[in-house]
Structures are given as structure tokens and as C-alpha cells.
C-alpha positions in Angstrom: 0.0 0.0 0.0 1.3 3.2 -0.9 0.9 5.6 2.3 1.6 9.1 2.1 2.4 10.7 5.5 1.9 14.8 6.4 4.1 16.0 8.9 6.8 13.9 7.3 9.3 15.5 9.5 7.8 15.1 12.9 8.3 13.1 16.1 4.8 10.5 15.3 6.0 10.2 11.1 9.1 9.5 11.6 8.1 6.6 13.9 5.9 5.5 11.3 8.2 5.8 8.4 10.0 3.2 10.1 6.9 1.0 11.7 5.0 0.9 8.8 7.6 1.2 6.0 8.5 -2.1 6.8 5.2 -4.1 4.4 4.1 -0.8 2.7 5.3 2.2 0.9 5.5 5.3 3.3 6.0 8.6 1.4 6.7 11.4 3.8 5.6 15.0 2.8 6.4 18.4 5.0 5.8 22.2 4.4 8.7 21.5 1.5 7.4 19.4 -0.7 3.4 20.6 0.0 2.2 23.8 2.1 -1.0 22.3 3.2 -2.9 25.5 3.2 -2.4 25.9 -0.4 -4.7 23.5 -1.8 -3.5 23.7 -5.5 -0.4 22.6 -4.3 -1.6 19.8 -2.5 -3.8 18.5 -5.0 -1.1 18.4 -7.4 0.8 16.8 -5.1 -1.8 13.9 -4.2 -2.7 13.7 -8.0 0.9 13.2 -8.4 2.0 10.7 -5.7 -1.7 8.6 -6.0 -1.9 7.6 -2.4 -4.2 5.2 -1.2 -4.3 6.1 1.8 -3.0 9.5 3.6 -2.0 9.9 7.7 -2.8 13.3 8.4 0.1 14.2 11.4 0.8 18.2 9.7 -0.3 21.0 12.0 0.8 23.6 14.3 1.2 21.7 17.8 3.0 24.9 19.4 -0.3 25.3 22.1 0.9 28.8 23.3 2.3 29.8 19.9 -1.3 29.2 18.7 -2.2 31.8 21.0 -0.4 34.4 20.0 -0.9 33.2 16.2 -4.7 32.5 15.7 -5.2 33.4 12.2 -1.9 31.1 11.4 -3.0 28.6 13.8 -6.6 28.5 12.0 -4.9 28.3 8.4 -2.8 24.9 9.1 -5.2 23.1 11.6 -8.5 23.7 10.1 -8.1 24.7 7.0 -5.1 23.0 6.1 -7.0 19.8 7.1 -9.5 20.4 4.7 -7.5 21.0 1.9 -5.8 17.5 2.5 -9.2 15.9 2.8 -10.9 17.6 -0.3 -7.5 16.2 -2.0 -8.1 12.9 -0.7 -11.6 12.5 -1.6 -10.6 13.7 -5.1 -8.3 11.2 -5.1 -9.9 8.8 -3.7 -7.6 8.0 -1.0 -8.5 6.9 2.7 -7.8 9.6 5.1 -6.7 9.2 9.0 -6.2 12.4 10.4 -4.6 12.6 13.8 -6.0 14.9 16.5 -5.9 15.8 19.9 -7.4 15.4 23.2 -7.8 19.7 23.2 -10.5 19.8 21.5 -12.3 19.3 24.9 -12.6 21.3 27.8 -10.9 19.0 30.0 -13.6 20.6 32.3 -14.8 16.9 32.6 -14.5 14.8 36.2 -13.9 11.4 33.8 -12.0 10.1 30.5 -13.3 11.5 27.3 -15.7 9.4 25.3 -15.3 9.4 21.3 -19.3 10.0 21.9 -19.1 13.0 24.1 -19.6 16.4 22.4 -16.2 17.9 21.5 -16.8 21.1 23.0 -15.5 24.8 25.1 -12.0 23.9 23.8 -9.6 26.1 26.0 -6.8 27.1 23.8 -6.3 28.1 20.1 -4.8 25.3 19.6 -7.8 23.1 20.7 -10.4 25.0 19.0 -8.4 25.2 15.3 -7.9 21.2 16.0 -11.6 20.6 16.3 -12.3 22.9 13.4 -10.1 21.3 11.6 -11.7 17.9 12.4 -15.1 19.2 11.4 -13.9 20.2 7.6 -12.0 16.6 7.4 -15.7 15.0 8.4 -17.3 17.5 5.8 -14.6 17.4 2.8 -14.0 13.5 3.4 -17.4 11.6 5.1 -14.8 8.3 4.9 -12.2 9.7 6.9 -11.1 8.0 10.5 -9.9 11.0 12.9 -7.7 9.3 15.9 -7.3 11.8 19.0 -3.7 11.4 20.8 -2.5 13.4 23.6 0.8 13.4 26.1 3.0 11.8 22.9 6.7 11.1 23.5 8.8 8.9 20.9 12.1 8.7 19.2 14.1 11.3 18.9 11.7 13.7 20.6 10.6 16.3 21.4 8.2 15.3 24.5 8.0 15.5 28.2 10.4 12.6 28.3 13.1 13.9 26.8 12.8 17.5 28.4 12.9 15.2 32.3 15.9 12.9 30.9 17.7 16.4 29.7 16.6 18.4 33.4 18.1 15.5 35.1 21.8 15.9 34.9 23.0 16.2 38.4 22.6 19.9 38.5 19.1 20.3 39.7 18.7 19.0 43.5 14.8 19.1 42.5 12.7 19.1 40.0 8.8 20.4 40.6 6.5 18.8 38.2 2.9 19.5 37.9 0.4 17.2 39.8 -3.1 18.9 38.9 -2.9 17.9 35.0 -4.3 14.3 34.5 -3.5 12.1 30.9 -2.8 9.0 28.6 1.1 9.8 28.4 0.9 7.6 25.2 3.8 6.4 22.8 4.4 6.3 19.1 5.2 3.5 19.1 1.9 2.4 20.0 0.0 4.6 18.3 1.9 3.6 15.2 1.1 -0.4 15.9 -2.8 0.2 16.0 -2.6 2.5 13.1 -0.7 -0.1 10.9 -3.9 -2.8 12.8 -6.3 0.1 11.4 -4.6 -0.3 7.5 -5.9 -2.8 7.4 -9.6 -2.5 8.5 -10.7 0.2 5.8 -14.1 0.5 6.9 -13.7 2.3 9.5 -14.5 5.9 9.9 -15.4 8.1 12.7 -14.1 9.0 15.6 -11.4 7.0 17.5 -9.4 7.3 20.7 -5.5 6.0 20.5 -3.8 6.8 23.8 -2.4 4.3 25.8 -4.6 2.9 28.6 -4.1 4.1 32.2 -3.7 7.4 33.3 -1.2 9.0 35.3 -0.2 13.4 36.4 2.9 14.8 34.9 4.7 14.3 38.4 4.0 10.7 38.4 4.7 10.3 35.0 8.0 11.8 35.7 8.7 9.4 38.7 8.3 6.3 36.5 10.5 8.0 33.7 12.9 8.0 36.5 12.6 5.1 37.7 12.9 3.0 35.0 15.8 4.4 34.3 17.5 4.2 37.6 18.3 8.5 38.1 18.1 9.6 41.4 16.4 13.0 40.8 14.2 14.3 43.9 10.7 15.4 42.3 8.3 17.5 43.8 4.7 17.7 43.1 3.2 21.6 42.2 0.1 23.3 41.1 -0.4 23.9 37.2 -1.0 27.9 38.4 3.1 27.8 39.5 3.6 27.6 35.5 1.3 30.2 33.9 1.6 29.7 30.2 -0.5 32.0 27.5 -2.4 28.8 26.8 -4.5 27.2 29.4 -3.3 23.3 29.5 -6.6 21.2 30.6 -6.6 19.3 34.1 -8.3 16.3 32.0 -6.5 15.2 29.1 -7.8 11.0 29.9 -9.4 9.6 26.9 -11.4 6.6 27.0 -10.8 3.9 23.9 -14.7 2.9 23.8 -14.8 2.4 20.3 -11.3 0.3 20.2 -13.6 -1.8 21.8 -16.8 -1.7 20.0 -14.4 -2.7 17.0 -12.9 -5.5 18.4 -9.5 -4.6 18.1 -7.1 -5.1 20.8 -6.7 -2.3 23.3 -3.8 0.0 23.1 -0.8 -0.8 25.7 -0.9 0.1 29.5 1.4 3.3 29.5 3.5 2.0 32.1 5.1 -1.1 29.5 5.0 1.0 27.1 6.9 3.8 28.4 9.2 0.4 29.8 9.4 -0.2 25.8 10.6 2.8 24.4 12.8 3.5 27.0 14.2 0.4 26.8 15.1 0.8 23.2 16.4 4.3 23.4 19.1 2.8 25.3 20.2 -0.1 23.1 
């Protein structure tokens, strides 16, 4: 299958250049080969290429940039994402477009279903996503949008990588916020259930694909720690201790209801899988 990726460059293609590129044909594309917002240019591109199916990872993931850059923000993540998805139902391509867990309020006192209204997103970022997912629904009614959140993966960047590089000896603590709940969730498992979804082309929708379990950033940073056997002290803090220009949502948990509705296997418990890539980062 030839499989063209957006974002080519970025931490979750690259992991799938190299998942999936091992029984298919990955093409990765980026801003150089194919501005997304300029929908000439990615029709020709897709007209070119003739992918049959197209992973949608391009966007502006900067949350507090967003903020400051709305009308860009706006331009990449929603309409950007309709121009790939007019291009792919043009070209008759399947579409998975990744999104995020922003597109919520995080308001909510339990995981997000794929069922419950996405709705009061907090951030630019979260609002342009869930416009964005809209004109992929309306351009391409085939299309399969899969929400991710708290991402880490080879070769970075993620949370993982910024508490490996703070912990180098110089720091006698590190405070981590405790008041911010999520799925910290791997490429690597996100790429294995999209290669299981290749393969199941009729589904559409709405899924979730975040690793199961959920965990704060300060406990998340213990077990980074501890699996790797560093010695850094970490102390717990209030998300208002970091003011950022974007507001990050206590409730990032998603639930997978539809993972199993679908009969597919659930996505790994973060814990292993955090185990897994650490594990291989070292060898």
C-alpha cells in the first residue's frame, strides 16, 4: 500500500516511516514538498503521488504559539485539514487524520468518550484542531480521525526527553505538575494500532488511541525516572506555578470505547510502554 504521510518530519511520522515502511510504501511530505494550506499545491501533489491512503500528522502543535498566532493557527489546523481531505476524496484516497485530546474542555470529572460532544475547547490550539476535524468530516465523510495526547517517541521532542535532559546532576529538585491528569501515550503504540487500522478500511469516525491508564505529569516523571534508575528528587506543584499563554486542561484522559466496540485489541498500558521505548532508546 502506498501511504503518504503529512508532517513527514515530525516526532509521530518518523516513527511511522519506520513502523509501517516495513510491508508498505511510506511517502513522507512536509511544508517543502506541500504547504497544506495551499490547496493547488496539495492537490497536485496527491494527483501526483496517488496515495491510497494518507496519515494526516501536519499541524501547528505549538499550544501557546497558537495563541499568539490565531489566524496562522486557523490556516494549518483547520483549514489546512480540509484541503488535505478535499484532496483525498478527489483522489480517492482513505484519510486518517490525527488529533488531539484539546478539543475538549478538560472541564470533565472522567476520560473522554469518542461519543461526548467535543466542546468549550480552552486554547487556540484546541479550538483550530476541532475545526479542523469538522472540515476533514465534511470534505472526506470516509475519513477515520484518531485523537492522541501526552505523545513522547524517538528522537523527541516530549516530556520525556525535556525530564531525561533536566536531570543531569545539577538540579537538586525538579517540581512537576500534579493537577494535570493524561494517557502519556507512545508512538510506538499509536503507530502499531494504526498499521492494525490499515488494514480495516471501513472504519470511519471518531477513535481514541492513547495508551490505557492514566497518570499526572509528576507521576509520569517518577516512573521515567525510575525506570531508568536517576536519582532526581521530584516535587509535586500546582499547574498555576507555570502560567503559560495557553491554558493546558486538568483532563486530558481519553477513554478507547470504540477500540472496543471494533474489536481490536486495546492500546498498551502506558506503564510497559513507556518500559518499551525506554528500553530501546538505550540499546
Amino acid at each position: 500500500m502506498r501511504i503518504v504521510v503529512t508532517g513527514g518530519r515530525g516526532m509521530l511520522a518518523r516513527t511511522l516511516l519506520r513502523t509501517l515502511g516495513i510491508r508498505h510504501e511510506v511517502v513522507p511530505v512536509d511544508v517543502q514538498e506541500a504547504d497544506i494550506t495551499d490547496a493547488a499545491g496539495v492537490n497536485e501533489l496527491f494527483a501526483r503521488l496517488r496515495p491510497e491512503t494518507v496519515i494526516h500528522c501536519a499541524a501547528m502543535t505549538q499550544v501557546d504559539d497558537c495563541e499568539a498566532k490565531r489566524d496562522l493557527a486557523f490556516r494549518v489546523n483547520a483549514e489546512g485539514a480540509g484541503n488535505v481531505a478535499a484532496a483525498c476524496e478527489r483522489q480517492q484516497a482513505r484519510l486518517i487524520s490525527i488529533s488531539t485530546d484539546y478539543v475538549f474542555s478538560g472541564k470533565l470529572d472522567r476520560p473522554y468518550r469518542e461519543s461526548d460532544p467535543a466542546e468549550g475547547a480552552q486554547t487556540v490550539y484546541g479550538q483550530s484542531k476541532r475545526a479542523g476535524e469538522l472540515q476533514v468530516l465534511a470534505n472526506c465523510p470516509g475519513a477515520l480521525i484518531c485523537r492522541i495526547s501526552w505523545l513522547y517517541g524517538p528522537g523527541g521532542p516530549s516530556f520525556v526527553h525535556t525530564m531525561l535532559r533536566l536531570a543531569d546532576g545539577s538540579r537538586p529538585l525538579l517540581k512537576v505538575v500534579n493537577d494535570q491528569h493524561g494517557n502519556p501515550t507512545s508512538t510506538l503504540a499509536v503507530a502499531g494500532h494504526l498499521a492494525l487500522l490499515l488494514e480495516r478500511p471501513e472504519i470511519d469516525g471518531i477513535l481514541h488511541l492513547t495508551c490505557e491508564g492514566d497518570a499526572t505529569w509528576y507521576e509520569f516523571a517518577q516512573e521515567i525516572f525510575r525506570l531508568k534508575g536517576i536519582s532526581q528528587a521530584v516535587v509535586p506543584c500546582a499547574t498555576a506555578e507555570f502560567p503559560r499563554p495557553a491554558p493546558r486542561p486538568p483532563n486530558s484522559r481519553l477513554e478507547k470505547a470504540r477500540l472496543r466496540e471494533l474489536g481490536l485489541p486495546p492500546m498498551p498500558d502506558w506503564h510497559a510502554a513507556l518500559k518499551q521505548f525506554l528500553a530501546l532508546s538505550s540499546s
